[in-house]
C-alpha positions, 0 to 999 in steps of 0.5 A: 202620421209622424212618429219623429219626436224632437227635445222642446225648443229653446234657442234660435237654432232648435226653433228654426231647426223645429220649423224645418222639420214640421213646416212645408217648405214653402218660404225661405225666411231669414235665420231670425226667431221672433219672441217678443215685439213693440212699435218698430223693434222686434226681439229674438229668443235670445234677447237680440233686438232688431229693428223692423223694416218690413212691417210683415208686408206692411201689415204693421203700419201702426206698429207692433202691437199698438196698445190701442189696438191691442186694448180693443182685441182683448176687450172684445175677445172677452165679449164676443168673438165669432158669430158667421154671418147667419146672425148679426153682430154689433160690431161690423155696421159701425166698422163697415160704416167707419170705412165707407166715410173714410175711403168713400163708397157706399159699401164694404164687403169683409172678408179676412185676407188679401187674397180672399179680398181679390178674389172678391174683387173679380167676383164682384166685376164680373157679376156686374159685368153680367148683369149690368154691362151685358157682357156675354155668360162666361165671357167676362175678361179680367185686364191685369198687369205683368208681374202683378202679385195678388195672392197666392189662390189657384185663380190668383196665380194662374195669371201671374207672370212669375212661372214659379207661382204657377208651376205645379198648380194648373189648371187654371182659371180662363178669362184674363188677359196679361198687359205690361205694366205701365203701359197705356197704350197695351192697356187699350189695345187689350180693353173689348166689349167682354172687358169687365175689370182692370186690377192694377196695384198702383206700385207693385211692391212684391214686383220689386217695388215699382212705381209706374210712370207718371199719369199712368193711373190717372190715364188708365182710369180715364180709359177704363171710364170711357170704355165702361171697365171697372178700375179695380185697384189692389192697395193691400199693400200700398193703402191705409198710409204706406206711400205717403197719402190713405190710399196709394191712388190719392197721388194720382187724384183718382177714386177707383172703381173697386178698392181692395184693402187688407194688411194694415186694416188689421192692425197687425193683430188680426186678418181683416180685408175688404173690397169698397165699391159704390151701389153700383157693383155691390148691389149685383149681390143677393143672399147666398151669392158670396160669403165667409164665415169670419168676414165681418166677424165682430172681433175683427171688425171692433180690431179694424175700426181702432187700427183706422183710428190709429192711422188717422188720429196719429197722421201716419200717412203724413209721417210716411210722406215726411220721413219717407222722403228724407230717408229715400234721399239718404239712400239715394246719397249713399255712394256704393258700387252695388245699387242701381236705384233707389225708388217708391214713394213714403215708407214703400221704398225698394233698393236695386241692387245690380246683377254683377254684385249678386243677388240681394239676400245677402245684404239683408242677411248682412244687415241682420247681423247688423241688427236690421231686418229687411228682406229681398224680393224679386232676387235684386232689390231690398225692400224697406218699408218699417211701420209707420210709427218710426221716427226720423232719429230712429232711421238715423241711428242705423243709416251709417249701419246701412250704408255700410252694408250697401257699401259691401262691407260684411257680406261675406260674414253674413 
């Protein structure tokens, strides 16, 4: 045990300084101290406010603490919080069926994060992979994409192609076969009789927000149907609003398979995943095959219904698609030497920013200092994707505080 002792922490420096010396090092966040958030703006511990333009993830799509939302947490927090699953709850039937008719399966299965839910997801295909398609025991095979991002569990990262997720983590779990990303014909070549799934995240928004090419995910799906592979599609991070329709796969017309959801389900106020599939695949499951002590738990399930609500009633996957693609064509009309490309779809948008002028983080450290907090992934590209509640005047009041920055100016201050 530590014996380090350090003075309360008040400003932003004793707090970053705080979770240096506690915290396993396991993340480089921006130099920045949260306190206190509404709708799209954050404030630090000194009073310095920021807009957000990364959403945690897009775990925030309603926006910071939505009163509706947070009304239903502190109302049912006073009623009940945590049951497990060895009673039922009066909270989770009603949210299970609330999301069963909005996205259309015949049943949910909760659990609490993304990674949970994907790890559910490739548990379920291969079930039915054995008990109903006849793969072979212990031969089942997972089809997954090159730099896909799925989770961070020891199974997740080990068919990830980003060697640093793997390094130091092995061994791994067998029964995955890697195919690049956007390509149909690798996809087929890869598909055999032990094939049970194929997980695609319909734009890989960790990856460097990548959109795939046109009709790739309806030409995936249609391969899969006719080779008996469930298309198990990952919208953690693209679904409930984020791109611009409910879910991702709704632009390509197709109804996947297997549909992972998390992030925004719990409305950015408690983890609440999923995995919605027909009878089909769920009904492989029997008592004691599978569980979670807080999935489906009626605080979170009571949380989850209201953050549904909230997408719905508020239309915010019609409001990404609008200011999505007005605010796409205003970064697209910025002039700078230092962008290669600006892509996604709805409030999903990457910003590229070219090898010869460096890596990305300094721009967003630049434009912190400016009052906007977005942050890099995969090295070169700028990530914005503010809740869905921002209004287009909003975005507009800080284009000209963007532009500059993509310009180049005030990187070396930052």
């Amino acid at each position: 045990m530590s014996d380090r002792t350090v003075n309360p922490a008040s400003t932003s420096d004793d707090f970053l300084q705080q979770a240096d010396l506690w915290s396993a090092s396991n993340y480089a966040p921006l130099p920045v101290v949260i306190t206190r958030a509404e709708g799209v703006w954050v404030w630090d511990v000194e009073g310095n406010k920021y807009l957000d333009c990364l959403s945690a993830y897009s775990a925030v799509n309603q926006g910071h603490c939505h009163p509706r939302i947070v009304e239903t947490m502190r109302q049912q927090a006073g009623r009940c919080t945590l049951t497990s699953r060895a009673f039922q709850n009066d909270q989770m039937g009603p949210f299970l069926e609330k999301l069963c008719n909005l996205v259309g399966y015949d049943k949910a299965l909760p659990m609490n994060t993304g990674a949970e839910a994907v790890e559910t997801a490739i548990k379920t295909v291969r079930k039915w992979g054995y008990k109903v398609k006849g793969v072979a025991e212990n031969a089942a095979e997972v089809i997954v994409c090159s730099d896909n991002f799925h989770g961070r569990t020891t199974t997740i990262v080990g068919f990830s192609t980003e060697e640093q997720y793997k390094d130091g983590f092995g061994p791994f779990t067998p029964g995955f076969k890697v195919v690049r990303y956007g390509d149909l014909s690798a996809l087929e070549a890869a598909i055999n009789d032990n094939s049970v799934g194929f997980l695609v995240e319909p734009i890989q928004g960790e990856g460097g927000v990548i959109v795939p090419p046109d009709g790739y995910l309806s030409e995936a799906a249609q391969l899969c149907a006719g080779n008996n592979v469930a298309f198990i599609a990952d919208e953690i991070q693209t679904g409930l609003g984020r791109t611009g329709r409910l879910l991702c796969s709704d632009w390509d017309k197709i109804r996947p398979d297997v549909l992972i959801l998390g992030k925004a389900l719990g409305g950015g106020v408690y983890p609440v995943s999923a995995v919605c599939a027909d009878d089909g695949f769920m009904e492989v499951y029997k008592p004691g095959d599978h569980g979670s002590t807080f999935g489906g738990n009626p605080l979170g399930a009571a949380v989850a219904m209201t953050a549904l609500d909230v997408i719905v009633d508020e239309n915010l996957a019609g409001k990404a698609e609008e200011i999505g693609d007005w605010f796409m064509n205003e970064l697209r009309a910025i002039d700078s030497p230092h962008v290669v490309e600006v892509r996604g779809k709805g409030l999903l948008i990457g910003v590229v920013i070219s090898d010869e002028s460096g890596p990305a983080n300094p721009f967003c450290k630049a434009l912190k200092k400016r009052g906007i907090l977005a942050k890099e992934t995969h090295e070169q590209v700028i990530r914005f994707a503010p809740p869905l509640v921002i209004t287009r005047e909003t975005l507009k009041s800080v284009l000209p505080d963007i532009s500059s920055v993509l310009r180049g100016e005030g990187l070396a201050a930052s």
